[in-house]
N, C-alpha and C positions, 0 to 999 in steps of 0.2 A: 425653517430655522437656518440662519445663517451664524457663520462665524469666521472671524481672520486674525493674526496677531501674528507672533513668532512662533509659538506652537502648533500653530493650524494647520501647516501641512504636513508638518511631522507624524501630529497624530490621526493626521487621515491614510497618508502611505502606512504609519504602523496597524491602523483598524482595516485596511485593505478595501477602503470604502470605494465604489462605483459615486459616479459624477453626479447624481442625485439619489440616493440613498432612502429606501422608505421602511422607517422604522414602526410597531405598533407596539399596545404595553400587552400584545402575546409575543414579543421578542426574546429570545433567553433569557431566563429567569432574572437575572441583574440587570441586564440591558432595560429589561421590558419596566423593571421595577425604581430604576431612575429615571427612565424616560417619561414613568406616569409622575414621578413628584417634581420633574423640570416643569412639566403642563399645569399640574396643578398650584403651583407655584402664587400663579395669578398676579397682580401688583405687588411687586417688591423692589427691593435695592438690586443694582444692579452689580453688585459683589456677591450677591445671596444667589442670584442668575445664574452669575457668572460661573461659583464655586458647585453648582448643581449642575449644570453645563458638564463641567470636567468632568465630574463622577461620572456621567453617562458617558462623555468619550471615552473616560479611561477603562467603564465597563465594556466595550466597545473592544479595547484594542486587546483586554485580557480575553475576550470571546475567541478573538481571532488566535491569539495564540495559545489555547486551549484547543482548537480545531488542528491546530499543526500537529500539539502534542498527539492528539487521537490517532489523525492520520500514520505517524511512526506506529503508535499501539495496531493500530491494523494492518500496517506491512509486516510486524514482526511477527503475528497471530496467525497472517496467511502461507508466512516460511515454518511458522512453526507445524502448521496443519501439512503441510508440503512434504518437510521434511520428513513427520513423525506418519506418515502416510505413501513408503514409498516402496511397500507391498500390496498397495491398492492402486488400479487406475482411479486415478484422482483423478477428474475436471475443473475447467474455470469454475463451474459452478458449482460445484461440488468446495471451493476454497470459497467463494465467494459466501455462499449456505452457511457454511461453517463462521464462519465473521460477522454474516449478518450485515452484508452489501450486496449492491447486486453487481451483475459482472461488467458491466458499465465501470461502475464508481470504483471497483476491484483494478480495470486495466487505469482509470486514472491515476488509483495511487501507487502499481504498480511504474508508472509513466514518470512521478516524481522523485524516484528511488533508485529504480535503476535503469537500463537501455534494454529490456525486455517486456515482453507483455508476458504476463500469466501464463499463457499457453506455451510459450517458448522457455521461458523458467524452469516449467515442470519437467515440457522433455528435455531440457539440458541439465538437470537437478540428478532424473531417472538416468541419461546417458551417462552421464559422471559416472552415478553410482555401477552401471555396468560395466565400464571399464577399467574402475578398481578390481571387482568380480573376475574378470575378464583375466586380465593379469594376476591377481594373487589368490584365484582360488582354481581349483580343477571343475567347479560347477559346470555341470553342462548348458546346452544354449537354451533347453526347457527350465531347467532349473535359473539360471539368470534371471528369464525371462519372468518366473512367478518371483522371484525376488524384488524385482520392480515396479509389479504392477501389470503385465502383462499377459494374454491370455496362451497364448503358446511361443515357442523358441520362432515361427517362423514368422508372427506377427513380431514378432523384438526383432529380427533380424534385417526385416526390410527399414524398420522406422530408422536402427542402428546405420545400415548405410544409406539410407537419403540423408542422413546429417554427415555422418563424415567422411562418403565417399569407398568404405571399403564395408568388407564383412565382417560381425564382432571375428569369425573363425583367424581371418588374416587381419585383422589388429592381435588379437591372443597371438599368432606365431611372432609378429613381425617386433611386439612390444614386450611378450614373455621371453622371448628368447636374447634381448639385448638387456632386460632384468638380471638377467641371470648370468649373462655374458661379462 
């Protein structure tokens, strides 16, 4: 099937259509369901074409932007699980599981959202939260450390300074003590 006019390439960038395109009527529900009554069509006007034509691109371009909508529904399920999970070691896959992606499709959509992948997220999510801890609580480095998800104070403390260079014990002095200064 071919087509060209004024609309034509509009509604190809908005359908997000690849250079030949191969559609069948097991295509999304709407797609699939005007593309069989453009076929069966058979001899007719070619207003009648034309206008059953549109339907299916326009089913088309609504597809594509119902896929965007999902994609935010599944960033925001995966911070929510993140979030609401940050007394548990959590995994990529473990976020991914939960949303019901695999961890593949999880760093894609982490990749259109923001400049992190999944795994760098989480421990930057976990580190955040231990340096609130860190600063405004007296919790010790075991106790931090099950707060985040972590199995003891001396696993939290290595992961803590390969990220930012020092020890939670000297970020606690160097950043509680100008808190309170």
């Amino acid at each position: 099937m071919e087509f060209y006019g004024n609309l034509a390439y509009e509604t190809v960038k908005k359908a997000h259509l690849t250079k030949n395109p191969i559609f069948t009527d097991t295509s999304p529900f709407e797609c699939g369901n005007n593309l069989m009554n453009l076929i069966n069509l058979g001899n007719t006007t070619s207003y009648k074409l034309t206008a059953y034509f549109w339907l299916f691109a326009n089913s088309l371009v609504k597809e594509e932007s119902h896929k965007h909508d999902n994609l935010e529904v599944l960033f925001q399920n995966a911070l929510t699980y993140i979030h609401s999970n940050i007394d548990k070691h959590t995994t990529v896959e473990d976020v991914a599981k939960n949303i019901g992606v695999t961890r593949g499709y999880l760093s894609k959509i982490f990749a259109k959202y923001i400049d992190l992948s999944p795994k760098q997220y989480i421990l930057r999510y976990h580190m955040n939260e231990a340096k609130s801890l860190l600063i405004g609580s007296d919790m010790t480095m075991n106790e931090i450390a099950e707060a985040i998800g972590y199995e003891n104070g001396a696993v939290f403390s290595k992961a803590f300074s390969r990220l930012y260079k020092c020890s939670p014990l000297e970020y606690r002095k160097k950043y509680k003590n100008s808190a309170n200064g």
